[in-house]
VONU-736911 format. One record per residue (C-alpha): residue number from 0; residue in one letter; x, y, z. Coordinates in nm, 4 decimals. Example, Ala and Ser with C-alpha at 12.3 -4.5 7.8 and 13.67 -1.06 7.14 Angstrom:
REM VONU-736911
@num = 0 residu = a px = 1.2300 py = -0.4500 pz = 0.7800
@num = 1 residu = s px = 1.3670 py = -0.1060 pz = 0.7140
END
This chain:
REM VONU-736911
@num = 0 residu = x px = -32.2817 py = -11.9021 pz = -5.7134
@num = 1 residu = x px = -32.3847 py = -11.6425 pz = -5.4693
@num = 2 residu = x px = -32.6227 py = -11.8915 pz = -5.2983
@num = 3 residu = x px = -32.3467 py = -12.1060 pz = -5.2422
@num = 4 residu = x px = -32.0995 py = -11.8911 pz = -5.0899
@num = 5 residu = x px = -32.3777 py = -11.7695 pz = -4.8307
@num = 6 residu = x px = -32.4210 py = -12.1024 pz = -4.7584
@num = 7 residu = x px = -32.0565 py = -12.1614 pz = -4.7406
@num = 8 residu = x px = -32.0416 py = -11.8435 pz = -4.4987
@num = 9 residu = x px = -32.3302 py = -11.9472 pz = -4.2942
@num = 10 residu = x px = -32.1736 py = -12.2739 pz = -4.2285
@num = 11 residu = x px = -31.8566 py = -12.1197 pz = -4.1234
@num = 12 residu = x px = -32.0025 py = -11.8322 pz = -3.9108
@num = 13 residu = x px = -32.1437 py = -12.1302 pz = -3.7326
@num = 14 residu = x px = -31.8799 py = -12.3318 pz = -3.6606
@num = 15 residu = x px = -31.6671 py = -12.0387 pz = -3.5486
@num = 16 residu = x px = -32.0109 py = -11.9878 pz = -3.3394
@num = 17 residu = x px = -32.0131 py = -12.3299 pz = -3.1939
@num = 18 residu = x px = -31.6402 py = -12.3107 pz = -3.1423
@num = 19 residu = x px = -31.6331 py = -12.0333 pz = -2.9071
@num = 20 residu = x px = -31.9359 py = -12.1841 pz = -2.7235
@num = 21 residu = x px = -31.7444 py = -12.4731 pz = -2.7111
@num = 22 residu = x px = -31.4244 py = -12.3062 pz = -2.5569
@num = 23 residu = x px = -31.6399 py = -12.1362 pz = -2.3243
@num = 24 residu = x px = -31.8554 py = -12.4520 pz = -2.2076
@num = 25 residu = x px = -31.5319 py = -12.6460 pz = -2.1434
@num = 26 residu = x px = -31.3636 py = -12.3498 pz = -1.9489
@num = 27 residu = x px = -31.6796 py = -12.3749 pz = -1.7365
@num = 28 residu = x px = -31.6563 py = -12.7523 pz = -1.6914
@num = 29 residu = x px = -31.2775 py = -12.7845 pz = -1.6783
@num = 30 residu = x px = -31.1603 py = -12.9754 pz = -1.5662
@num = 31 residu = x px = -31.4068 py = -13.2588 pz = -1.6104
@num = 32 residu = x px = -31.1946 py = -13.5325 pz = -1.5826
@num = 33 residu = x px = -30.7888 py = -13.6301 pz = -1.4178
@num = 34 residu = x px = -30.5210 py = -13.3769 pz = -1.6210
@num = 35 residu = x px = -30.1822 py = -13.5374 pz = -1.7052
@num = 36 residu = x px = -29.8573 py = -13.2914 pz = -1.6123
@num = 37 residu = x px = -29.5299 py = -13.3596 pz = -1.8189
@num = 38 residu = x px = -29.2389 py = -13.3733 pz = -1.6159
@num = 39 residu = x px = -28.9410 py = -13.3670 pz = -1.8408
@num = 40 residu = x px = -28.6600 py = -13.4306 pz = -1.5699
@num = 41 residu = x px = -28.6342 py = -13.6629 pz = -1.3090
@num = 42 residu = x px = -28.7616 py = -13.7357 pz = -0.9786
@num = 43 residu = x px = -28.7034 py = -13.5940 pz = -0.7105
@num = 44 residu = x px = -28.5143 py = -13.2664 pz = -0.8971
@num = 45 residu = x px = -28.6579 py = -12.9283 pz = -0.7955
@num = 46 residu = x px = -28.8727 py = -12.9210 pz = -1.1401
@num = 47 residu = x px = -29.0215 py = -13.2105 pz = -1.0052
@num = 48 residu = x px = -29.0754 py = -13.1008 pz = -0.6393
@num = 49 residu = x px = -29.2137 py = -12.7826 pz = -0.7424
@num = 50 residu = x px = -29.4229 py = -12.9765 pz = -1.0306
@num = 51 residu = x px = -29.6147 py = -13.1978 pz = -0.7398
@num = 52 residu = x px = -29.6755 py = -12.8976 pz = -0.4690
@num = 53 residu = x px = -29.8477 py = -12.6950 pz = -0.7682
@num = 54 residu = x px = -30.0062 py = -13.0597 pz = -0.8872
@num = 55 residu = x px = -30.1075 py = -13.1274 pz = -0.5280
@num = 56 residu = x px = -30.3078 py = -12.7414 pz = -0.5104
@num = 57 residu = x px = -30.4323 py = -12.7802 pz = -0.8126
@num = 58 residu = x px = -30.5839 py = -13.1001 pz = -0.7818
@num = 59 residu = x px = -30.7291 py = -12.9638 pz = -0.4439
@num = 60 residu = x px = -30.8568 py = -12.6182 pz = -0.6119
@num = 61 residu = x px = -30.9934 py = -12.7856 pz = -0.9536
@num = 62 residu = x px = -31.1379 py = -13.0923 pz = -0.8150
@num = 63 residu = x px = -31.0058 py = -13.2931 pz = -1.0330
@num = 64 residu = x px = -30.6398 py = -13.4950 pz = -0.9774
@num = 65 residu = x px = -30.3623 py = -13.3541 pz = -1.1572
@num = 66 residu = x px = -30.0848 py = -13.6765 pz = -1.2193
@num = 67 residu = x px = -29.7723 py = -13.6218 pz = -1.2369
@num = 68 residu = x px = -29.5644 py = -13.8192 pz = -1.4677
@num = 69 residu = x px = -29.1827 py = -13.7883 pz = -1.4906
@num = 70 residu = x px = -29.0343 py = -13.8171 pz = -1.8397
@num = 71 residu = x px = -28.6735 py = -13.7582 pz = -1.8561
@num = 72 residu = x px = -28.4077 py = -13.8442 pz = -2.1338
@num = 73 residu = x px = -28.2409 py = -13.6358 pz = -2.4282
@num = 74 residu = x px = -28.2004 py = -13.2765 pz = -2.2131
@num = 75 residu = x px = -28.6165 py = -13.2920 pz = -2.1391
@num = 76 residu = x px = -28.6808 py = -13.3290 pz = -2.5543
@num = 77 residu = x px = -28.8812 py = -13.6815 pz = -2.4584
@num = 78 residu = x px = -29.1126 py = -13.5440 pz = -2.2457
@num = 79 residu = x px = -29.1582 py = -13.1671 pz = -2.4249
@num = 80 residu = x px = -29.2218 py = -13.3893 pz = -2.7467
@num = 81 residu = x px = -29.4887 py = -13.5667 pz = -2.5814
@num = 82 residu = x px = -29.6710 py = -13.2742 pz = -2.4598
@num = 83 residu = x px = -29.6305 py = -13.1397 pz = -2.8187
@num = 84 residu = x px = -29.7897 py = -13.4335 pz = -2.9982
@num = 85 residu = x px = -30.0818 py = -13.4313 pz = -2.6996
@num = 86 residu = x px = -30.4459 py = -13.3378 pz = -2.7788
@num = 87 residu = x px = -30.5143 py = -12.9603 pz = -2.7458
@num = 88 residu = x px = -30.7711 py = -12.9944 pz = -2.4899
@num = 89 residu = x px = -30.6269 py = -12.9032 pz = -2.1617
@num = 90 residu = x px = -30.5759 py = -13.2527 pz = -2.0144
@num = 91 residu = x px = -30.2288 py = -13.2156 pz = -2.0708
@num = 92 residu = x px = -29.9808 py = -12.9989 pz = -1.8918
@num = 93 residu = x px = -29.5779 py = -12.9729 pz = -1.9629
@num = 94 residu = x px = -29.3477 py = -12.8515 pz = -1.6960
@num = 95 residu = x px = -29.1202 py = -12.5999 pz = -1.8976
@num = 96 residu = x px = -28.8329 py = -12.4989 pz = -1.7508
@num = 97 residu = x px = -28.4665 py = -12.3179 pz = -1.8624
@num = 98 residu = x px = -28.3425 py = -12.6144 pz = -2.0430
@num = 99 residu = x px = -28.6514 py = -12.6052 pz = -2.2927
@num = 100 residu = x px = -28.5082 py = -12.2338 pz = -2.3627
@num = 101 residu = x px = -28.1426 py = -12.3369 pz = -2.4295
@num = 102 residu = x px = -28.2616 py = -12.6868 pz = -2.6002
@num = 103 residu = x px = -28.3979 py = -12.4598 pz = -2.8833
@num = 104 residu = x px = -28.0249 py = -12.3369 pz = -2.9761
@num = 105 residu = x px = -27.7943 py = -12.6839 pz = -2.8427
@num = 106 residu = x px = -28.0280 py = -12.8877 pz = -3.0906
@num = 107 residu = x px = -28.0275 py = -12.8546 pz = -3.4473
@num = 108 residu = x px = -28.2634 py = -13.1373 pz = -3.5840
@num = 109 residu = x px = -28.5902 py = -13.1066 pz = -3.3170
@num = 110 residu = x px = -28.9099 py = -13.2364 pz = -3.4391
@num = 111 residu = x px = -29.0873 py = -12.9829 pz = -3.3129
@num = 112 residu = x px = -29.0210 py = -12.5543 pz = -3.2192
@num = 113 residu = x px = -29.0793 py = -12.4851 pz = -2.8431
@num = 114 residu = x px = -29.1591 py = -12.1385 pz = -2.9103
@num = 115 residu = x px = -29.4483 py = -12.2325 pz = -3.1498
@num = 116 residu = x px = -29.5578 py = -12.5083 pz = -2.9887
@num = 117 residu = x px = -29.5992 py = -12.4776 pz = -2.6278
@num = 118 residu = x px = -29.8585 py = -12.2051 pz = -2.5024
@num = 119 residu = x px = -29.7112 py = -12.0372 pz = -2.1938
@num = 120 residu = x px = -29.9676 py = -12.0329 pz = -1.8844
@num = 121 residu = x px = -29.7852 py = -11.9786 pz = -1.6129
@num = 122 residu = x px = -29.4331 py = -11.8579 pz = -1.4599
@num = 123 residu = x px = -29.3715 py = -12.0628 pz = -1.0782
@num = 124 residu = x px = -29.0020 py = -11.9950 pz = -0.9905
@num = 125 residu = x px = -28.6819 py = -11.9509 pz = -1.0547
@num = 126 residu = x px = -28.3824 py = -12.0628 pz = -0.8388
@num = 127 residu = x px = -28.0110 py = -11.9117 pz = -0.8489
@num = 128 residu = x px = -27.7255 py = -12.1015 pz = -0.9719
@num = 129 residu = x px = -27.4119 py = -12.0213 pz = -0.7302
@num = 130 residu = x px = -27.0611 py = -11.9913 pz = -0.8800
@num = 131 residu = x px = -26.8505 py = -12.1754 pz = -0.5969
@num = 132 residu = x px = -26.5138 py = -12.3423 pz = -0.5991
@num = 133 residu = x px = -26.2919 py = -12.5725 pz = -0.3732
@num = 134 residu = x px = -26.1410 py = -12.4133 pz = -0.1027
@num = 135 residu = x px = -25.8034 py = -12.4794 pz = -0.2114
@num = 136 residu = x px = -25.8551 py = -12.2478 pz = -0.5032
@num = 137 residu = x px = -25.7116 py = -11.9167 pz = -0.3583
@num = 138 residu = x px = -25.9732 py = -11.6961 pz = -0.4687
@num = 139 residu = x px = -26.2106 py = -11.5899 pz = -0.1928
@num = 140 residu = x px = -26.3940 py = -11.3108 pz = -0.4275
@num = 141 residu = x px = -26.5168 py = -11.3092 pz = -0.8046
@num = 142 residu = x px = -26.2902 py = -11.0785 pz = -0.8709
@num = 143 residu = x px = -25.9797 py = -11.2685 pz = -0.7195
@num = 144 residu = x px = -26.0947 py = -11.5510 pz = -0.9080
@num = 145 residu = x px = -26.1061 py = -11.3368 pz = -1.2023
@num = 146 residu = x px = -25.7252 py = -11.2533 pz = -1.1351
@num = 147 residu = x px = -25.6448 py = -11.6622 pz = -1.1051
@num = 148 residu = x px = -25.8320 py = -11.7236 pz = -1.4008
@num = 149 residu = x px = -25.6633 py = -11.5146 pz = -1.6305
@num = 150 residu = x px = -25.3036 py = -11.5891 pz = -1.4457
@num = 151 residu = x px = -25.3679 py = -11.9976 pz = -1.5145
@num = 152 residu = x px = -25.5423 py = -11.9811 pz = -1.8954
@num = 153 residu = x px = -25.6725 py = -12.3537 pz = -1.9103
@num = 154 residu = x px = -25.5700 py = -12.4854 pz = -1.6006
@num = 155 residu = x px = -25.8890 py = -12.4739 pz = -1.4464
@num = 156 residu = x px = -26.1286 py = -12.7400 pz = -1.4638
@num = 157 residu = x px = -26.4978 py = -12.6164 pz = -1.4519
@num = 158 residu = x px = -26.7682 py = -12.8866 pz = -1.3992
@num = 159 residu = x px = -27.1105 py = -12.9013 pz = -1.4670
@num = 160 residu = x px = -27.4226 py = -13.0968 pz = -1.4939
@num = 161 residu = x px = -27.3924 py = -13.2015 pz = -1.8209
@num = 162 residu = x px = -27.3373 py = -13.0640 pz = -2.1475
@num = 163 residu = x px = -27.5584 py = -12.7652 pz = -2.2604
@num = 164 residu = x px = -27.7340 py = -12.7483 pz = -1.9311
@num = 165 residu = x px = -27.7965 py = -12.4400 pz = -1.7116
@num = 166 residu = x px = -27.4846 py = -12.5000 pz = -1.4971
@num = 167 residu = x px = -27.2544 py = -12.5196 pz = -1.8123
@num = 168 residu = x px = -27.4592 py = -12.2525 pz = -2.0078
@num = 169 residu = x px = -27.4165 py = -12.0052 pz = -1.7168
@num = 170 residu = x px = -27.0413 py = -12.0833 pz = -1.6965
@num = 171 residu = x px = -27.0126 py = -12.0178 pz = -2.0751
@num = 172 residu = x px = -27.1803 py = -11.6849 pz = -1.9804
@num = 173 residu = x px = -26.9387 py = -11.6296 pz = -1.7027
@num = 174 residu = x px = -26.6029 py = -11.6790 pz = -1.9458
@num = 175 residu = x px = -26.7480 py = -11.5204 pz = -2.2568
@num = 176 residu = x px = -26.8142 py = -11.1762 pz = -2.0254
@num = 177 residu = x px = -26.4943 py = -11.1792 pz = -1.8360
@num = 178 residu = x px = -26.2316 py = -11.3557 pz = -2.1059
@num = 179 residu = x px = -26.0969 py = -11.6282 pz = -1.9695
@num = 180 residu = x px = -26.0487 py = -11.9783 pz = -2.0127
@num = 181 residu = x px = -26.1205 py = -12.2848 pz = -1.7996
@num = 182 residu = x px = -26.1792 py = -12.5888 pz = -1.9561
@num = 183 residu = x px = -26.5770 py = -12.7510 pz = -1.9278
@num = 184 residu = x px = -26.5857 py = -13.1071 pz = -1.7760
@num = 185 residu = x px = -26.9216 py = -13.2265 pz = -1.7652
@num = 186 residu = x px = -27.1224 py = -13.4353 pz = -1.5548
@num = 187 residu = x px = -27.4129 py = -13.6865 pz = -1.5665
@num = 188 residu = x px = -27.5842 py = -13.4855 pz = -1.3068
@num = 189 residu = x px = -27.5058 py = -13.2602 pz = -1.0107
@num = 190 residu = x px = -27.4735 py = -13.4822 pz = -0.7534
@num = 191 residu = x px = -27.1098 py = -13.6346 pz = -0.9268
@num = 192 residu = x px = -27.0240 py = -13.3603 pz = -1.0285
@num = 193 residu = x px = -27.0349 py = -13.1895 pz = -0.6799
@num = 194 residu = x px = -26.8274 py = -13.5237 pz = -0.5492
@num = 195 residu = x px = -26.5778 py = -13.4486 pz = -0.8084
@num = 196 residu = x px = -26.5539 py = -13.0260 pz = -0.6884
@num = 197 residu = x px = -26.5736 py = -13.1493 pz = -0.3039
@num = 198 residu = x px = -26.2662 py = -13.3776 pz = -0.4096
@num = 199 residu = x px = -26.0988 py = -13.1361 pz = -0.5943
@num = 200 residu = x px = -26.0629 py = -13.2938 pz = -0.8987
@num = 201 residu = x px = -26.2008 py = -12.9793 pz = -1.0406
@num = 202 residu = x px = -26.1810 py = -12.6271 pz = -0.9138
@num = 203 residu = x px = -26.5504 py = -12.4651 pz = -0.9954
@num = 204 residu = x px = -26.8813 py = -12.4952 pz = -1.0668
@num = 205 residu = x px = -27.1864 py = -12.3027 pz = -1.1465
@num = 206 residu = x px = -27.4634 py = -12.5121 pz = -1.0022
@num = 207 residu = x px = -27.8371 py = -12.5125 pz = -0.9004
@num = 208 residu = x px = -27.8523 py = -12.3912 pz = -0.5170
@num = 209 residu = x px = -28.0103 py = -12.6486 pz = -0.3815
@num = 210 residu = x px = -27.7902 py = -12.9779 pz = -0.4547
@num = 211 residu = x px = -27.4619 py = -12.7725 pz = -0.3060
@num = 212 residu = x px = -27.5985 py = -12.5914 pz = -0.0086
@num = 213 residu = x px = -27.5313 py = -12.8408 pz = 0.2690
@num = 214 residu = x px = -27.1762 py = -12.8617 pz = 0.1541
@num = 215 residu = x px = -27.1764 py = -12.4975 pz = 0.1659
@num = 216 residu = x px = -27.2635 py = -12.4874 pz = 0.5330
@num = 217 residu = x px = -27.0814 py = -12.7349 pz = 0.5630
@num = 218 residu = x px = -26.7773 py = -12.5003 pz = 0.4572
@num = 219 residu = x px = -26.6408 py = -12.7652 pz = 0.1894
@num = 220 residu = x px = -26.7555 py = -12.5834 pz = -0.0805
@num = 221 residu = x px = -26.7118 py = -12.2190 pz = -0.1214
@num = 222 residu = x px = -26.9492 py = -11.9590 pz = -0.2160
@num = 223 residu = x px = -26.8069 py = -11.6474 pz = -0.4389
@num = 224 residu = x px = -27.1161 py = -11.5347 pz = -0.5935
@num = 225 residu = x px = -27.5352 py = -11.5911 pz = -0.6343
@num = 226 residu = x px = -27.6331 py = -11.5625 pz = -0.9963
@num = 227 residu = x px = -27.9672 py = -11.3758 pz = -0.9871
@num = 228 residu = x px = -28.0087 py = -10.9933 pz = -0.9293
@num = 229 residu = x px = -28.0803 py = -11.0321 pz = -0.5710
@num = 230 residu = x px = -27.9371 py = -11.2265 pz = -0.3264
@num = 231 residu = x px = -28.0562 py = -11.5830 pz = -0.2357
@num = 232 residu = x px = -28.2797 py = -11.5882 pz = 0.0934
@num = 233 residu = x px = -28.0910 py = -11.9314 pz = 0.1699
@num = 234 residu = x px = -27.7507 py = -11.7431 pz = 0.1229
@num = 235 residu = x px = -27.8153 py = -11.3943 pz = 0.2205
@num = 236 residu = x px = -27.4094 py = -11.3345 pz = 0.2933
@num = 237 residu = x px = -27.3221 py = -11.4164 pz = -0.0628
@num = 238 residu = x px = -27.3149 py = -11.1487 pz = -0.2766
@num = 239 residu = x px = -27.4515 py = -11.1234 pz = -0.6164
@num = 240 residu = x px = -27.2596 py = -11.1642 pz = -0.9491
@num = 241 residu = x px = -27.4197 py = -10.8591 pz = -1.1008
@num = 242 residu = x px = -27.1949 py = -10.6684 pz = -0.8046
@num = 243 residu = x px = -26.9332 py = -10.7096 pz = -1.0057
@num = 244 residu = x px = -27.0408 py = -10.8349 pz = -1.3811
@num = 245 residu = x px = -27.3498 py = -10.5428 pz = -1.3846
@num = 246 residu = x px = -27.4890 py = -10.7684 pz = -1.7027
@num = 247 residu = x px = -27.4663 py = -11.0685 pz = -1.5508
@num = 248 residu = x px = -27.7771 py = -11.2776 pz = -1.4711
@num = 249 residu = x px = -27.8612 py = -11.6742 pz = -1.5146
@num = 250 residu = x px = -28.0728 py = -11.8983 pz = -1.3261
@num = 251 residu = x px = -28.2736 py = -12.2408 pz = -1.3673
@num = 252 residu = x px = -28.6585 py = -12.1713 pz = -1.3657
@num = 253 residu = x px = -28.9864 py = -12.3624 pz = -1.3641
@num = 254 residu = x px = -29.3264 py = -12.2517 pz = -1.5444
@num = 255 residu = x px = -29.6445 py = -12.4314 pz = -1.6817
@num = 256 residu = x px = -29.7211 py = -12.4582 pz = -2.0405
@num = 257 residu = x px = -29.9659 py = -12.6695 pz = -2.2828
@num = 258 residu = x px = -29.9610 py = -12.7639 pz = -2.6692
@num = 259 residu = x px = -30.0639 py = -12.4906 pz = -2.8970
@num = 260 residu = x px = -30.4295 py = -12.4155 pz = -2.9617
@num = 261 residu = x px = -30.5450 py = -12.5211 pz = -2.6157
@num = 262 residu = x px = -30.8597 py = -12.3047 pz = -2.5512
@num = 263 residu = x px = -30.7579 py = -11.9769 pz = -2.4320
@num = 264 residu = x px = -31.0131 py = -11.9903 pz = -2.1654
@num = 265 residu = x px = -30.8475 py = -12.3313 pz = -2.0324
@num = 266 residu = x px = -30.4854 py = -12.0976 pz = -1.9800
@num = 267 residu = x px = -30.6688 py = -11.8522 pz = -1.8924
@num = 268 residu = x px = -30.8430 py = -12.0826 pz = -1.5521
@num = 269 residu = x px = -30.5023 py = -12.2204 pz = -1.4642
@num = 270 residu = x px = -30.2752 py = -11.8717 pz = -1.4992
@num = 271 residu = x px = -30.5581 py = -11.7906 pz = -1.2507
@num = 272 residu = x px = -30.5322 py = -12.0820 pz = -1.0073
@num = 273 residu = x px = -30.1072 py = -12.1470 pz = -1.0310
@num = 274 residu = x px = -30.0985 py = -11.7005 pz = -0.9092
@num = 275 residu = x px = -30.2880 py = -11.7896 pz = -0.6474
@num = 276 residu = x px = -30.1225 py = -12.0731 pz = -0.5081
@num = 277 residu = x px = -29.7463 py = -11.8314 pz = -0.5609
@num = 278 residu = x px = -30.0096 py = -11.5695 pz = -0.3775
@num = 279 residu = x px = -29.9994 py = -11.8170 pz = -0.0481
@num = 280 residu = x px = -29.7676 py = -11.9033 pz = 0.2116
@num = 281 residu = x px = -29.7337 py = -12.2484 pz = 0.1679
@num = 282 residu = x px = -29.6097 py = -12.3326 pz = -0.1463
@num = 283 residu = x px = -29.3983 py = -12.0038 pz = -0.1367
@num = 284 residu = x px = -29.2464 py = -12.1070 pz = 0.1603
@num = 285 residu = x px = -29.1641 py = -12.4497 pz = 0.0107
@num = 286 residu = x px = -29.0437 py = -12.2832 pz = -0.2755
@num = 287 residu = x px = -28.8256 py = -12.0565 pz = -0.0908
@num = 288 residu = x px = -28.6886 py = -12.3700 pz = 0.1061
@num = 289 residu = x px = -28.5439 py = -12.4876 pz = -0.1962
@num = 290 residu = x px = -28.3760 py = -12.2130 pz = -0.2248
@num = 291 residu = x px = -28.5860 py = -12.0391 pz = -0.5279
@num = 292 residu = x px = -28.7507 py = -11.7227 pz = -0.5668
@num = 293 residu = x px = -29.1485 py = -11.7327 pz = -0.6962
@num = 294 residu = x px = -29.1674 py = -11.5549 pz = -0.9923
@num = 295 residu = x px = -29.3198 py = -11.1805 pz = -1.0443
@num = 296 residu = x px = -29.7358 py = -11.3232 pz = -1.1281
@num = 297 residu = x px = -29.8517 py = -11.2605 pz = -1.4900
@num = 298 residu = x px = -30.0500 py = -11.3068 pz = -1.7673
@num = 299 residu = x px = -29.9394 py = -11.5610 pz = -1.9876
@num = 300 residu = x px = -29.8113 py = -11.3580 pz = -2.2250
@num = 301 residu = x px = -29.5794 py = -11.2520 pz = -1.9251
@num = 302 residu = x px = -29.4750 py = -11.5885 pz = -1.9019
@num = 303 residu = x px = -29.4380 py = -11.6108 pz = -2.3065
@num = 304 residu = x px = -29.2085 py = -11.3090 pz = -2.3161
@num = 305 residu = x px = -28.9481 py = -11.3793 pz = -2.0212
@num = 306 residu = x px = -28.9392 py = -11.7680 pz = -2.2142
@num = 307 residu = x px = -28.8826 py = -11.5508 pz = -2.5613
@num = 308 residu = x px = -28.6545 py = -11.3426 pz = -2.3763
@num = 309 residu = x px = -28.4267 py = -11.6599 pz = -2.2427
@num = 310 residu = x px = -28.4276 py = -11.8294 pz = -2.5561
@num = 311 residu = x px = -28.2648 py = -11.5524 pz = -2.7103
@num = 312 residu = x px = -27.9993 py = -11.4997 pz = -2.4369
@num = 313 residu = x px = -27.9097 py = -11.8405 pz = -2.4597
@num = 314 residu = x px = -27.9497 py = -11.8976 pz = -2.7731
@num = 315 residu = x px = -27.6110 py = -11.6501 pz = -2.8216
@num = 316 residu = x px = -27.4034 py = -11.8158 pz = -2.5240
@num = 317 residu = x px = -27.4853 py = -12.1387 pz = -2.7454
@num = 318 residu = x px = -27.2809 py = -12.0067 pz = -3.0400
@num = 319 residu = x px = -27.0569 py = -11.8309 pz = -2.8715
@num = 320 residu = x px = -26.9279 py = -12.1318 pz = -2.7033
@num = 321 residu = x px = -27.0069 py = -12.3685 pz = -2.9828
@num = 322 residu = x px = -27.2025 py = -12.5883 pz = -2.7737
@num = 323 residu = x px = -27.3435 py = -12.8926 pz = -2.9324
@num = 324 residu = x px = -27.5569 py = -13.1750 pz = -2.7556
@num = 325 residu = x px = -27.3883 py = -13.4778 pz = -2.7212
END
């Protein structure tokens, strides 16, 4: 009996042997062959954008092509589930981003648990929502809007991208701090629902900085408020919500992240390489055109604690609001 379980520990001190040699050959050779990145929105949205500059300096830093593929449908659940069920191995990257935080609250029945299942590797940015309105809504401040709000209870119509996304989960926020009610209309998208505020068919709108800025330049939309703790470099005369709502902070973000059990010295080579590309002018720039802000650099476990962190925030707007996917 004792023979056998030396055996049996033999064998197992060398596979956990082999194991780590085999973690730490392919870290050396990685990537050997093209890697596949997850996009689970659509083209041409700023997760994508930001998903093909990092692809593009990757692919020129790793030798190796990084390809990006676009998988959209069911709030980004398609193409998170894909990465999920992918082999462990590295070759396969998923672009996380905000909605993969509140997706773990709006849906009840997912075959798989975000948190569990997706390594973090690597915060890229985050980009302010702005609360505007259209200028025939009176209010010219938050807190004059705050005043109208609470004078017309249900009378005002507030759009959003679509049901349990960051536009109508930072909204949610919005009434649930200050008390009042406006009625949620949502939208297959920004882009109507922005044709729907610039017509006035409804009053306000919480959205992503980058689909509304020309309008706001434009001075048909108006600006009360930038959602983030600091102003927006894009919008530098627009004050921040936290001015007046001290607890108040939302935005849409964009990070890197691979199924579970990928080698550690895999995350550990692309933490490294998507830091230094945030380090450079170039993509920041880019970023910064868009109108986000590149996230503080970190570890991983950085990156897995602000996504733990948002999860949880939104995870109580969710119920609060009683937000179900449709």
């Amino acid at each position: 009996m004792k023979h056998r379980r030396g055996r049996f520990l033999h064998r197992a001190t060398v596979a956990i042997a082999l194991s780590t040699v085999s973690w730490a050959v392919n870290a050396q050779t990685y990537p050997a062959h093209p890697v596949h990145v997850i996009v689970p929105q659509a083209a041409g949205s700023s997760t994508d954008i930001a998903s093909r500059l990092m692809g593009q300096w990757l692919s020129e830093h790793l030798a190796q092509q990084f390809i990006i593929e676009d998988r959209p449908g069911a709030g980004g659940n398609i193409g998170t589930e894909a990465a999920v069920r992918a082999p462990a191995d590295g070759y396969t990257l998923l672009v996380v981003n905000a909605q993969n935080a509140i997706n773990a609250s709006l849906y009840d029945k997912l075959s798989f648990d975000f948190i569990r299942d997706i390594a973090p590797v690597a915060g890229i940015f985050s980009v302010p929502l702005v609360m505007e309105v259209n200028p025939s809504v009176p209010a010219k401040t938050v807190p004059e809007f705050i005043a109208y709000a609470r004078a017309n209870p249900g009378k005002i119509n507030m759009a959003s991208a679509g049901n349990g996304g960051p536009q109508h989960v930072a909204g949610e926020l919005f009434k649930f701090m200050v008390g009042v009610d406006m009625v949620h209309v949502p939208y297959r998208g920004s882009t109507p629902a922005v044709t729907d505020l610039l017509a006035g068919q409804v009053q306000v709108m919480f959205d992503v900085i980058p689909s509304s800025l020309p309008h706001i330049r434009a001075a048909t939309l108006r600006p009360l408020a930038v959602t983030t703790a600091t102003r927006s470099t894009v919008l530098p005369d627009v004050p921040t919500m936290s001015d007046f709502l001290p607890d108040y902070q939302a935005s849409a973000w964009v990070g890197i992240g691979v199924p579970r059990n990928t080698p550690p010295e895999i995350i550990a080579t692309l933490n490294k390489e998507i830091n230094a590309a945030l380090a450079g002018p170039t993509i920041r720039a880019r970023l910064t055109e868009l109108g986000g802000t590149v996230l503080p650099a970190g570890s991983p476990d950085d990156f897995g604690k602000f996504i733990a962190d948002e999860t949880e925030k939104w995870g109580k707007v969710v119920k609060f609001a009683g937000i179900k996917a449709d």
